[in-house]
C-alpha positions as CSV (number, residue, x, y, z in Angstrom):
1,X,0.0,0.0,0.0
2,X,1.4,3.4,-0.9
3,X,1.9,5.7,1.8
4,X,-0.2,8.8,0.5
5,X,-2.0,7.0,-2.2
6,X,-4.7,4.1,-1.3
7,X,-7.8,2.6,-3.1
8,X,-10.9,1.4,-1.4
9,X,-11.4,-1.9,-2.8
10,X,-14.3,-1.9,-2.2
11,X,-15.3,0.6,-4.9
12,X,-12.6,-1.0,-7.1
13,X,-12.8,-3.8,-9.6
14,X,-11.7,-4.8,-13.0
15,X,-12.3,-1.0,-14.4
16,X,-8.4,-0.6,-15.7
17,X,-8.9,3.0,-16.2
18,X,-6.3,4.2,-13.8
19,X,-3.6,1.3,-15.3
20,X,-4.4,3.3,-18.8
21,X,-4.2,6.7,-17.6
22,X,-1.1,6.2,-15.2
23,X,1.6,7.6,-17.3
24,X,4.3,5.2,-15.6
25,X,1.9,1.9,-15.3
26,X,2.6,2.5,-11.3
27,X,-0.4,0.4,-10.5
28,X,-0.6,-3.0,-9.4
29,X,-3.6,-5.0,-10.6
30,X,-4.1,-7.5,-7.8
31,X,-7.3,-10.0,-7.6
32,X,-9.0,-8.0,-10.2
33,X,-8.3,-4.7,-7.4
34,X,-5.7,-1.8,-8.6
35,X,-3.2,-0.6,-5.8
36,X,-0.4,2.0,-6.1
37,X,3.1,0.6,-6.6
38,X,5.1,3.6,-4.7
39,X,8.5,2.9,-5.6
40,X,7.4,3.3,-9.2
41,X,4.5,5.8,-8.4
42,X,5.7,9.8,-9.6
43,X,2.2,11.0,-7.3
44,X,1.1,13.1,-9.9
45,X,-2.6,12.2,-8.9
46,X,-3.8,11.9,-12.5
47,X,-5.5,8.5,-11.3
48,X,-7.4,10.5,-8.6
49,X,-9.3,12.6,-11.6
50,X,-9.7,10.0,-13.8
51,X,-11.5,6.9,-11.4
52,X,-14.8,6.6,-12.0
53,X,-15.9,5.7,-8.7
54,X,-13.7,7.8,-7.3
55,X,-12.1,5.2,-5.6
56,X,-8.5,6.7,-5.0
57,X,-8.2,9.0,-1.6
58,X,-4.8,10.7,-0.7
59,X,-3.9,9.7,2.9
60,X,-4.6,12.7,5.0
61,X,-2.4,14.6,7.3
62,X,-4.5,16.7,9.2
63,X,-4.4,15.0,12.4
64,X,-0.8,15.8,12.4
65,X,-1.4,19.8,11.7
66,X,-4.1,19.5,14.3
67,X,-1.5,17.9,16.9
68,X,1.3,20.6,16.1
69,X,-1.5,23.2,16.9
70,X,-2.8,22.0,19.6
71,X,0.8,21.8,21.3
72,X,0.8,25.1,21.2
73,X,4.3,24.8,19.0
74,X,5.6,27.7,16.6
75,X,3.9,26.6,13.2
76,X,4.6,28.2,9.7
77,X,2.1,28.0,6.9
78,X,3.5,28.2,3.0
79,X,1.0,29.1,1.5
80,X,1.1,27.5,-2.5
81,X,0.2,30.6,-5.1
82,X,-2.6,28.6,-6.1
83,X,-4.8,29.6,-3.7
84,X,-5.9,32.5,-5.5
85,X,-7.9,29.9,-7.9
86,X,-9.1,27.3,-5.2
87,X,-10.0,29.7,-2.5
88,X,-11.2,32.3,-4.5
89,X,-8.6,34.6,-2.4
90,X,-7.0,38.0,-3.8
91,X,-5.6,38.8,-1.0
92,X,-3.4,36.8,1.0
93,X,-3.7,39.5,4.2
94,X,-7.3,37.5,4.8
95,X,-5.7,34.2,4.7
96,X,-2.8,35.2,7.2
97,X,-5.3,36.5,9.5
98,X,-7.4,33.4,9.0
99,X,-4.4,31.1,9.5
100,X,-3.4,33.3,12.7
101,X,-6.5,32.6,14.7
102,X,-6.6,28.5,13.8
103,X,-2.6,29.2,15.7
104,X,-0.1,29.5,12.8
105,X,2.6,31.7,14.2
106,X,3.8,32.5,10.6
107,X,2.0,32.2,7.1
108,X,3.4,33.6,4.0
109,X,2.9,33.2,0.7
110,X,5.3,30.1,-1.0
111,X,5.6,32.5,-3.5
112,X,8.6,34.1,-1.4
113,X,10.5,30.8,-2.3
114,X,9.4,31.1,-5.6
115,X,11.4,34.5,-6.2
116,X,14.0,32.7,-4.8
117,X,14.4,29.9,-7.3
118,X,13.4,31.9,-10.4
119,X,16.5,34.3,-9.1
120,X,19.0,31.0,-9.0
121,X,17.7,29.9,-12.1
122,X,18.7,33.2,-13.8
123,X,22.0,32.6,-11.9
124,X,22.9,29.3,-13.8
125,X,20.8,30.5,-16.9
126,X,23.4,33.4,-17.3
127,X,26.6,31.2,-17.1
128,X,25.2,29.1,-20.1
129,X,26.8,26.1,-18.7
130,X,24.0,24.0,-19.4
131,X,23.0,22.8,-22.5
132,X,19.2,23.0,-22.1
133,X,17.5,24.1,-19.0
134,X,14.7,21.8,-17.2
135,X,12.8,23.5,-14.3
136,X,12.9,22.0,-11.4
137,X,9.9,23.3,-9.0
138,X,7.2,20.4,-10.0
139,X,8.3,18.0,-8.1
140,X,6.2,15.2,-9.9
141,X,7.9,16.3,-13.2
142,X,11.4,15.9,-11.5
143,X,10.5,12.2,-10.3
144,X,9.8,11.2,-13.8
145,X,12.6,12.4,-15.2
146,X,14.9,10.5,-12.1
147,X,13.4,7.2,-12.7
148,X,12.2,7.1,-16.3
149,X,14.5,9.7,-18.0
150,X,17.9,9.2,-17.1
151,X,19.2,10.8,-20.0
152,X,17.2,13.9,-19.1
153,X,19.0,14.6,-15.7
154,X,21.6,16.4,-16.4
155,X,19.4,18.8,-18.2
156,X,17.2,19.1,-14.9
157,X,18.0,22.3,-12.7
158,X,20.0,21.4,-10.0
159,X,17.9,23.5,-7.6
160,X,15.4,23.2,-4.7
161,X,11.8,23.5,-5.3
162,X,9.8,26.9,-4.4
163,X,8.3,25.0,-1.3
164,X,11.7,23.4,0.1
165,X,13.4,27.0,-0.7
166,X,10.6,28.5,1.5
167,X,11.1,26.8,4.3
168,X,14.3,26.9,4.3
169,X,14.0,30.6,4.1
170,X,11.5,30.5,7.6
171,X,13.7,28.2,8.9
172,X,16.8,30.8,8.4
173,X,16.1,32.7,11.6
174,X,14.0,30.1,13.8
175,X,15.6,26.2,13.3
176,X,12.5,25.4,15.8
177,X,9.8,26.5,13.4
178,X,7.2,23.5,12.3
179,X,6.5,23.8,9.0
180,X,3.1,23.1,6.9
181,X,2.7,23.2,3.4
182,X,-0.9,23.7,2.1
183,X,-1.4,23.2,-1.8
184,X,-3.1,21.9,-4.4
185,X,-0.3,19.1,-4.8
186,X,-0.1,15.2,-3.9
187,X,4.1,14.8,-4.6
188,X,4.4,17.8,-2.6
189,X,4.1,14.8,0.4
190,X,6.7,12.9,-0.7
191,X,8.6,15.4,-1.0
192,X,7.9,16.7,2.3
193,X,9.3,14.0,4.2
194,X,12.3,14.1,2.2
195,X,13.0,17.7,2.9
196,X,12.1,17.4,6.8
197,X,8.6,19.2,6.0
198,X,5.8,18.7,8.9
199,X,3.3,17.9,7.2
200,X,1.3,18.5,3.8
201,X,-2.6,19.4,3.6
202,X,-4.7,20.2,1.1
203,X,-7.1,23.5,0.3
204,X,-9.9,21.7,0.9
205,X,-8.0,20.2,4.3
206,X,-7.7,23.6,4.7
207,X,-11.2,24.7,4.4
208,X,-12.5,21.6,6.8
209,X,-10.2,23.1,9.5
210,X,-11.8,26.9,9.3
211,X,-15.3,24.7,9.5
212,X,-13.8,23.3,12.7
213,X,-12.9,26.1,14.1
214,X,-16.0,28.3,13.3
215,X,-13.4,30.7,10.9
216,X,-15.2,32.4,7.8
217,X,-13.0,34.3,5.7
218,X,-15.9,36.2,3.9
219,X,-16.0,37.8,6.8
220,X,-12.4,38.6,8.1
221,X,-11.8,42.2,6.9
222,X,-8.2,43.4,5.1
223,X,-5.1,43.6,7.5
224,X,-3.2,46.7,5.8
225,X,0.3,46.6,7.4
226,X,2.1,48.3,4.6
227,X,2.8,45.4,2.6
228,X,2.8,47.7,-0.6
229,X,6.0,49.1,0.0
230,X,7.6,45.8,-0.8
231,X,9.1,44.3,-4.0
232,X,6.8,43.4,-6.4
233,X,6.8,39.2,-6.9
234,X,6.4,38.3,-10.8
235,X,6.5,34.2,-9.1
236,X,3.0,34.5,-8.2
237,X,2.6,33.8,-11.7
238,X,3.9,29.7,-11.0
239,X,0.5,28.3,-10.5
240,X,-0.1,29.0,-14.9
241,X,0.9,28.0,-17.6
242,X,4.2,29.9,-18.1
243,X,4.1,31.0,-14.7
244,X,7.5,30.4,-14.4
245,X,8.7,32.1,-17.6
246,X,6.7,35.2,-16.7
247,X,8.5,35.2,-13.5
248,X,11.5,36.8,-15.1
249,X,11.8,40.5,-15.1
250,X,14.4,39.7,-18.1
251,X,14.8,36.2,-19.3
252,X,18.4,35.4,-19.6
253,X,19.8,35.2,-23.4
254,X,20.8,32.3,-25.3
255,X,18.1,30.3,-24.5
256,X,14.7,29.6,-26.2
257,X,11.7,29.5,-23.4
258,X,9.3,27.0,-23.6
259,X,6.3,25.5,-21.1
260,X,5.3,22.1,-21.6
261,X,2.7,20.8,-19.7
262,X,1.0,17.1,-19.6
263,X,2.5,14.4,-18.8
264,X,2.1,12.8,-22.5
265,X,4.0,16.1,-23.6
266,X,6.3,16.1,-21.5
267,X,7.2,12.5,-22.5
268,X,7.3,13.4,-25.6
269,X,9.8,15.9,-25.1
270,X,12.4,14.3,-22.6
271,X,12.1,11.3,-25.2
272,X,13.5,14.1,-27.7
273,X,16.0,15.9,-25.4
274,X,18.9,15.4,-27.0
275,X,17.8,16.9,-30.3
276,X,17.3,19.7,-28.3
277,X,19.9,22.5,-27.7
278,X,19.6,25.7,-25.7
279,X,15.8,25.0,-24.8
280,X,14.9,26.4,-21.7
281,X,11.7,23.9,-20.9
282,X,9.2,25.1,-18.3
283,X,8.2,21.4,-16.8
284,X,4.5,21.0,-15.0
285,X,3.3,17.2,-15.3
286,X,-1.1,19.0,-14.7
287,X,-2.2,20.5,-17.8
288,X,-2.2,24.1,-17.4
289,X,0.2,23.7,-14.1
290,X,-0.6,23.7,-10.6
291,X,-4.1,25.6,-10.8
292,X,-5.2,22.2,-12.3
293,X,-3.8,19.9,-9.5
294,X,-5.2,17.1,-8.2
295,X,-6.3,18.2,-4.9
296,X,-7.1,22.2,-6.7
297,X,-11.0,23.0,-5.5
298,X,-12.5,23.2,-9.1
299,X,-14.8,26.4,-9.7
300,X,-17.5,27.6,-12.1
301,X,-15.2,28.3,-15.4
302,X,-12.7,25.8,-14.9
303,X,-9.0,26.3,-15.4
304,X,-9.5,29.8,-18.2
305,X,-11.0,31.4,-15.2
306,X,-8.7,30.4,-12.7
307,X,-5.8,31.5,-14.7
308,X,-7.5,34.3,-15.4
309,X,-7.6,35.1,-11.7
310,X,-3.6,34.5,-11.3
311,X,-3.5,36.9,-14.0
312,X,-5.2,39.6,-12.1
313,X,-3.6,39.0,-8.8
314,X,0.1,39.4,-10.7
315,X,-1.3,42.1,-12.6
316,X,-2.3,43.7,-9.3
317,X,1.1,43.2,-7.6
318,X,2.5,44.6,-10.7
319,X,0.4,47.6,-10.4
320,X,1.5,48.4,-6.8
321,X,4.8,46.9,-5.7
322,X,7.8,48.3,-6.2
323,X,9.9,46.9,-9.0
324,X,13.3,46.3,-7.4
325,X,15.9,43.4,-7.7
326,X,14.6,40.6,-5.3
327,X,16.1,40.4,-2.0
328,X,18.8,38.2,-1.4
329,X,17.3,34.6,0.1
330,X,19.9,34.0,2.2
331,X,20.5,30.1,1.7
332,X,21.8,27.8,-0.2
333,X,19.1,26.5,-3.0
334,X,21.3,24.2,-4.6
335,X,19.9,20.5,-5.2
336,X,21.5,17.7,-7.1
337,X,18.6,15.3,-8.4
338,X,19.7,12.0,-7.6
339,X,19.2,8.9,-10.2
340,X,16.0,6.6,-9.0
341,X,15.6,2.9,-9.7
342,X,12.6,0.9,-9.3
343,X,13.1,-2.5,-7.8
344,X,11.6,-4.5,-11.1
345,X,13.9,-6.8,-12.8
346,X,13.8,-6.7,-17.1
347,X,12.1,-10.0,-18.3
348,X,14.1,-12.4,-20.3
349,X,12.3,-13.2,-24.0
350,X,11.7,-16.7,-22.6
351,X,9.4,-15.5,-19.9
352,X,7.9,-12.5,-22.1
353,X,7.1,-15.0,-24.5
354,X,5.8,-17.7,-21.7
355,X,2.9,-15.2,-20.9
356,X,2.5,-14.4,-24.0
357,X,1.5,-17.9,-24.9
358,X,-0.7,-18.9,-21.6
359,X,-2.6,-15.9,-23.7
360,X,-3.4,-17.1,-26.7
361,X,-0.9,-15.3,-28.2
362,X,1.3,-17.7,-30.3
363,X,2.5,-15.3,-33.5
364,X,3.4,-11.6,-33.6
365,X,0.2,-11.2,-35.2
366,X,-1.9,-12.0,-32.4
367,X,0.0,-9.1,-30.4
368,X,-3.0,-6.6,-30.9
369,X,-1.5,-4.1,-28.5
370,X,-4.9,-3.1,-27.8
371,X,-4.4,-1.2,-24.2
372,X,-7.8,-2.5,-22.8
373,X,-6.0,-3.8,-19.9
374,X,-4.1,-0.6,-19.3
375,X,-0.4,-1.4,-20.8
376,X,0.6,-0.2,-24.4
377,X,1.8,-3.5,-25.4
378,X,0.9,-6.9,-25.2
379,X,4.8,-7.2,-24.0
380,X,4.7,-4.4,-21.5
381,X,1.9,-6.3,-20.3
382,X,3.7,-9.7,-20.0
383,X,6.6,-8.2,-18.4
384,X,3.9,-6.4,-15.6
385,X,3.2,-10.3,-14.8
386,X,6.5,-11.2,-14.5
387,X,7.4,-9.0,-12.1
388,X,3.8,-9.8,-10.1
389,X,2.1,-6.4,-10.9
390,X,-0.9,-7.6,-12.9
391,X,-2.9,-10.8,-13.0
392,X,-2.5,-12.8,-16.7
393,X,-6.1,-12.8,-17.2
394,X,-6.5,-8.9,-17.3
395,X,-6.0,-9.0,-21.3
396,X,-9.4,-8.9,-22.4
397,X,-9.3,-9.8,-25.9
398,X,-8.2,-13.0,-24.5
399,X,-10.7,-13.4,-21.7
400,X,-13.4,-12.3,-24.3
401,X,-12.3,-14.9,-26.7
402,X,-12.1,-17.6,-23.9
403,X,-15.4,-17.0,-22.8
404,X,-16.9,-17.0,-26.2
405,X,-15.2,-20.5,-26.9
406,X,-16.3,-22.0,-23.5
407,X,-20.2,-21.1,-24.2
408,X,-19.6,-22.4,-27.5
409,X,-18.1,-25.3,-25.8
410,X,-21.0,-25.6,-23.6
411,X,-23.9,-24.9,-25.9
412,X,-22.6,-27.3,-28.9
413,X,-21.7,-30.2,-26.4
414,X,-24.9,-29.8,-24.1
415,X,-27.1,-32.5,-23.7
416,X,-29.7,-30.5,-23.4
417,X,-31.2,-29.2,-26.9
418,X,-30.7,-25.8,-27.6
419,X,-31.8,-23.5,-30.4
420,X,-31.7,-19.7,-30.9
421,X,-34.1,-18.3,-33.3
422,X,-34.7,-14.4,-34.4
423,X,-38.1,-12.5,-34.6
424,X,-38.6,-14.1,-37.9
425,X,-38.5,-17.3,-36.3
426,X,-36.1,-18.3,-38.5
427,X,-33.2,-21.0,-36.9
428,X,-29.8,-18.5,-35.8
429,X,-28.1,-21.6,-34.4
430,X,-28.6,-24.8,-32.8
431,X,-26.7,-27.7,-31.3
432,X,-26.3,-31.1,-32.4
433,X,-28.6,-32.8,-29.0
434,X,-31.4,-30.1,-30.5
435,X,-31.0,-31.8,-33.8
436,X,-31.4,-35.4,-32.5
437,X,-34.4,-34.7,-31.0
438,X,-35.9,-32.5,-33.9
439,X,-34.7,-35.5,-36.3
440,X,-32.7,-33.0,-38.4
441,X,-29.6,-33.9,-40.3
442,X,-26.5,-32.7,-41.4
443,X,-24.2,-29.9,-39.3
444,X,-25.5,-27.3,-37.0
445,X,-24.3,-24.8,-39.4
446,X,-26.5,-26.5,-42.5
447,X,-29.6,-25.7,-40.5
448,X,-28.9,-22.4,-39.4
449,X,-31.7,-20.0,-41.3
450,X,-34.5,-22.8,-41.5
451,X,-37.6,-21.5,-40.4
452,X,-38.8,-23.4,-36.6
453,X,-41.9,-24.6,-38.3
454,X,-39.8,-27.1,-40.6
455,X,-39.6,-28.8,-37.1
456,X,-42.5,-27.6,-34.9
457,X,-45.1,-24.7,-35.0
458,X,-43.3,-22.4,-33.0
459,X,-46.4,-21.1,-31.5
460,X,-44.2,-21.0,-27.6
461,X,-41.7,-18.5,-29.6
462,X,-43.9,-16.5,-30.8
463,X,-45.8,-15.9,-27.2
464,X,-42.2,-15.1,-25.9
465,X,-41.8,-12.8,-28.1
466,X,-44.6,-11.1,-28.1
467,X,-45.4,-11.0,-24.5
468,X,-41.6,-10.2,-23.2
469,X,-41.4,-13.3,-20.9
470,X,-40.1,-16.8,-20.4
471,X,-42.6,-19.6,-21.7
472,X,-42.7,-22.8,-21.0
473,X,-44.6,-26.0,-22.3
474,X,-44.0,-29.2,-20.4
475,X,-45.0,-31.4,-22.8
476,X,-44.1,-30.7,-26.7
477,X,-45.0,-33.8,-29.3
478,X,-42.3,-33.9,-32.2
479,X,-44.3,-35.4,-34.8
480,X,-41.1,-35.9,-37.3
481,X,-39.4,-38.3,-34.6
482,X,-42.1,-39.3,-31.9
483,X,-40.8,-37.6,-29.2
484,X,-42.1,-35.7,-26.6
485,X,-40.3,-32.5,-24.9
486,X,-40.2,-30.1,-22.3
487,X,-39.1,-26.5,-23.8
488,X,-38.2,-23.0,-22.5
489,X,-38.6,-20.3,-24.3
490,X,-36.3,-17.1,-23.1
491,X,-36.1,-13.7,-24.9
492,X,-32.3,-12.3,-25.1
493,X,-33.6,-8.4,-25.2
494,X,-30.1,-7.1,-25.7
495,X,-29.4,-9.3,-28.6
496,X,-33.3,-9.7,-29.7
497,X,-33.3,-13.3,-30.3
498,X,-35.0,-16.3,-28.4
499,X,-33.3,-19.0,-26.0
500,X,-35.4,-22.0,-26.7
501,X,-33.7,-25.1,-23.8
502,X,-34.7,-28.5,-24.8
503,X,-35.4,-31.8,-23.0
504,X,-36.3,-34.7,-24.0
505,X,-38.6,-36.6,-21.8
506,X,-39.9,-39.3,-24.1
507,X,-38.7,-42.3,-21.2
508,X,-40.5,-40.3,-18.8
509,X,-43.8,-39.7,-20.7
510,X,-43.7,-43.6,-22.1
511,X,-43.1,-44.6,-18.7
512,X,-46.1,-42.7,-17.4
513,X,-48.2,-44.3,-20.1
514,X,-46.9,-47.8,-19.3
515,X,-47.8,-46.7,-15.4
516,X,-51.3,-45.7,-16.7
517,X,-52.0,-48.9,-18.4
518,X,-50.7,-51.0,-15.3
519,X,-52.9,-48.8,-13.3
520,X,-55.8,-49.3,-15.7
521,X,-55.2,-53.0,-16.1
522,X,-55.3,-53.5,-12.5
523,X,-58.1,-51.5,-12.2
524,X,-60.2,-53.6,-14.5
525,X,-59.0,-56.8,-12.6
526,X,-59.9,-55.7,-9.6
527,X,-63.0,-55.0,-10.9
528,X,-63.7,-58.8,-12.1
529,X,-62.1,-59.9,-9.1
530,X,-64.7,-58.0,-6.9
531,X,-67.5,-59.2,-9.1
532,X,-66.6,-63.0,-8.6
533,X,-66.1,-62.8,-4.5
534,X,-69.5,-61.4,-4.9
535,X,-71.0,-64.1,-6.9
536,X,-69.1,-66.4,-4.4
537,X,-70.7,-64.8,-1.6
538,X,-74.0,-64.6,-3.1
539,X,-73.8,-68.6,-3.6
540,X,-72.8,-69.2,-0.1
541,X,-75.4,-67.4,1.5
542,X,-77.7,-69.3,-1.5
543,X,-76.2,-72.5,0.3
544,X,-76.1,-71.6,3.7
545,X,-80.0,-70.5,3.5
546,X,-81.0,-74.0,2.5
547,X,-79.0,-75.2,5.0
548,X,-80.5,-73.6,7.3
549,X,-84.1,-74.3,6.6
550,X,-83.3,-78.1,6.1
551,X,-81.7,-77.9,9.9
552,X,-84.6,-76.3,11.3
553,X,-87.3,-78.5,10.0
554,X,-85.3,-81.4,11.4
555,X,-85.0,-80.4,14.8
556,X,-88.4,-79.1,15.1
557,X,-88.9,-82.7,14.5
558,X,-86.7,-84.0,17.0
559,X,-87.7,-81.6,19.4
560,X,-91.7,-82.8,18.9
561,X,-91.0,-86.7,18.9
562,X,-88.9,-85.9,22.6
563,X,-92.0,-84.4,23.5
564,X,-95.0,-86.6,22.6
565,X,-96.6,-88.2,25.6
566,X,-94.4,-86.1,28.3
567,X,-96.8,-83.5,29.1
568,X,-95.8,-80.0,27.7
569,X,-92.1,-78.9,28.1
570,X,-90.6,-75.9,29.5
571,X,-88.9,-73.2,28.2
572,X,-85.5,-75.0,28.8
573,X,-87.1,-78.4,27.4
574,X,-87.7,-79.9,30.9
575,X,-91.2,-81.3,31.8
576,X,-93.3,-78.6,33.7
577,X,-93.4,-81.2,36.3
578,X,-90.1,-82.0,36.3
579,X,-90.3,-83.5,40.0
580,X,-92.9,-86.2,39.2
581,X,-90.8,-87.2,36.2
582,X,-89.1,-90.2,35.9
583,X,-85.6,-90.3,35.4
């Protein structure tokens, strides 16, 4: 993770946009997730204005400014020119008075360090020791040019920046002094902590701290302390295009001036530097410089009115400074730019040619060099992967194509049957199960273009159609082979064609009718079965009546030849005078 530039995840996936845009491919494309890679990062934020989700945040150090303040320490502000734009400030009286009550002992203008370096440059420009002339006060520009454009850095001013010269300047007379910067500028934080720099925040930092603390500069009046008796400062031009060129009272001869701007163009011309002689080059990697940086508070009109607005503020100190030789700055602004070196490794032909391969990419014509996943060339790309910056499978030609062969894959070997037919109902394509069961021959590609009814009236296409929805018919009789299957009908809106999924349930429905005529067969045999145990009954109970009647006849028989000549008999067949019987 970089240590001022971070991405939520969260908000990031598989977008690529920053990987394109970065000019030095200092992002890492992790489990489809971008992060900064800082030792190859230049932090000139252009990844910050172009996410779409707005997904990269510059890491904060406010809490630090608020713990210097609160410590009651002696704190400097220097104060980037820029404000004039962002904070809609034309006067920098208001802002000092501002920054006084939230407990800044000192605020100034950077533009003091500014003077400073335009008055070194002028120095060195006069000897005309140096072939051409890069500036050195971006320091985003001068990163580039250490790691990237070796061949560039002798060109590149060996002096500080306006904001290290500054505080160098407020640190002349009082060692103790913390120092804040507060621009529009992300690589102003690395280069903070390499210059011994408190802490970095941004305008809109800024303007979150006067919410805090209940300070509204529309209503803090003018502090006149005589400030216009001072030399007038043509630096507070730096924020603009040309800011620095226009910062000369009288621009050194034997050079041609030039501003460049962009970091494309200014690729383009450290690329070309050594067809280049005597060309003073005016470096600022934000088109149309600093009042367009990355953490700038954007305003109705944009960057014309914003340069407008420096325009009027130099104009202004023009108009009512004294024009006098800049003062002496009293240190020493001198700054060698050391060479940088990322920690990648170059990426030997065998392993270039390795991911190359594992890409579909087997001949030089398959190299599209497309840039969808963010690297110029299909070989930039496979070195990224060797050196662990970027997944393989962000080349999206690739993927595309992959994906596209395994639904192919998929629909052609399916068993299930699939066709997909267009509005006219005519056959767009169709796998071979789908032909089985239709009981069409030939290839796939022989049927595409035959209308559906050559197999079936396509009356459950046409109700997708025309109603927008997913139909389905459980039970579809293919006359052609004697089948019987279950179809869905889908409507593909984007593409306006029809999914039709096939199945063929012919077991199942011959099974059910073999279950139906079990079922009916037992039913009918259970039917004569019943019928005969009642005619079995019937004749029993015939049998058993006759029986019965016989039995009783005979008995009643019995029972009155036991009971002739005995007198009557009792209820239980005993004589009524059962004592005078004889036994």
């Amino acid at each position: 993770m970089s240590e001022y530039l971070e991405f939520k995840t969260v908000q990031c996936k598989d977008c690529y946009r920053c990987l394109r845009e970065c000019p030095v491919k200092a992002i890492n494309i992790k489990d489809h997730h971008a992060q900064i890679i800082e030792e190859h990062c230049i932090l000139c934020g252009h990844c910050t204005q172009v996410c779409p989700q707005h997904a990269k945040i510059e890491h904060s150090e406010l809490p630090v400014v608020r713990e210097l303040l609160k410590n009651n320490a002696r704190v400097g502000a220097t104060v980037a020119p820029s404000f004039i734009s962002s904070l809609g400030q034309e006067d920098f009286s208001i802002l000092r008075i501002a920054l006084a009550k939230l407990g800044f002992s000192v605020a100034e203008e950077t533009a003091v360090g500014a003077q400073a370096v335009t008055e070194e440059y002028k120095r060195l420009l006069s000897q005309g020791e140096m072939r051409n002339f890069i500036t050195s006060a971006c320091p985003a520009a001068c990163r580039l040019i250490q790691m990237y454009y070796p061949k560039a850095l002798p060109y590149l001013a060996p002096v500080d920046s306006p904001m290290v010269a500054h505080a160098k300047m407020l640190r002349r007379n009082d060692p103790d002094l913390k120092l804040v910067f507060i621009g529009p500028c992300i690589a102003k934080k690395r280069e903070a902590d390499e210059h011994a720099i408190d802490a970095v925040i941004t305008f809109e930092e800024l303007l979150q701290l006067f919410e805090e603390n209940g300070i509204d500069l529309s209503t803090i009046n003018r502090l006149t302390v005589g400030d216009e008796a001072t030399v007038a400062n043509r630096a507070k031009a730096y924020p603009a295009t040309q800011g620095i060129i226009r910062s000369f009272d009288i621009l050194p001869k034997g050079y041609r001036y030039m501003s460049v701007d962009g970091v494309d163009r200014i690729a383009d011309v450290l690329e070309n530097i050594e067809s280049m002689d005597h060309v003073f080059i005016e470096m600022n990697v934000c088109p149309g410089g600093c009042i367009n940086g990355p953490c700038s508070i954007a305003h109705e009109g944009g960057m014309i009115k914003a340069e407008a607005d420096i325009d009027r503020y130099v104009e202004h100190e023009l108009a009512t400074r004294k024009h006098l030789p800049a003062p002496d700055s009293g240190v020493e602004l001198a700054y060698a730019h050391p060479r940088l070196r990322a920690q990648s490794r170059p990426a030997t032909e065998k392993e270039i040619e390795d991911v190359l391969h594992r890409t579909g990419k087997m001949t030089k014509a398959d190299e599209l060099d497309c840039g969808a996943c963010g690297y110029r060339t299909c070989r930039e790309k496979a070195w990224a992967v060797v050196n662990g910056y970027a997944d393989i499978d962000i080349c999206l030609p690739y993927m595309r194509k992959r994906a596209e062969s395994l639904a192919v894959d998929i629909v052609r070997n399916s068993p299930e049957g699939v066709m997909i037919v267009d509005p006219d109902m005519n056959i767009v394509d169709i796998n071979a199960s789908a032909m089985k069961m239709l009981g069409l021959t030939g290839t796939p590609d022989s049927v595409v273009g035959r209308p559906v009814s050559d197999c079936f009236q396509p009356i459950d296409f046409y109700n997708a159609y025309s109603k927008k929805q997913r139909v389905e018919n459980p039970r579809l009789h293919i006359n052609s082979t004697d089948k019987y299957l279950s179809l869905t009908v889908s409507l593909l809106s984007e593409q306006n064609l029809l999914f039709g999924l096939m199945k063929d349930i012919s077991e199942m429905v011959n099974y059910d009718k073999k279950l139906e005529k079990v079922r009916m067969d037992t039913v009918t045999t259970t039917d004569d079965l019943i019928m005969k145990q009642m005619r079995v009954a019937q004749e029993i109970a015939s049998l058993l009546g006759e029986t019965t009647a016989e039995t009783k006849v005979a008995l009643l028989k019995l029972k009155k030849t036991l009971t002739d000549g005995q007198g009557d008999l009792g209820v239980d067949g005993r004589p009524t005078d059962w004592k005078t019987a004889k036994l």
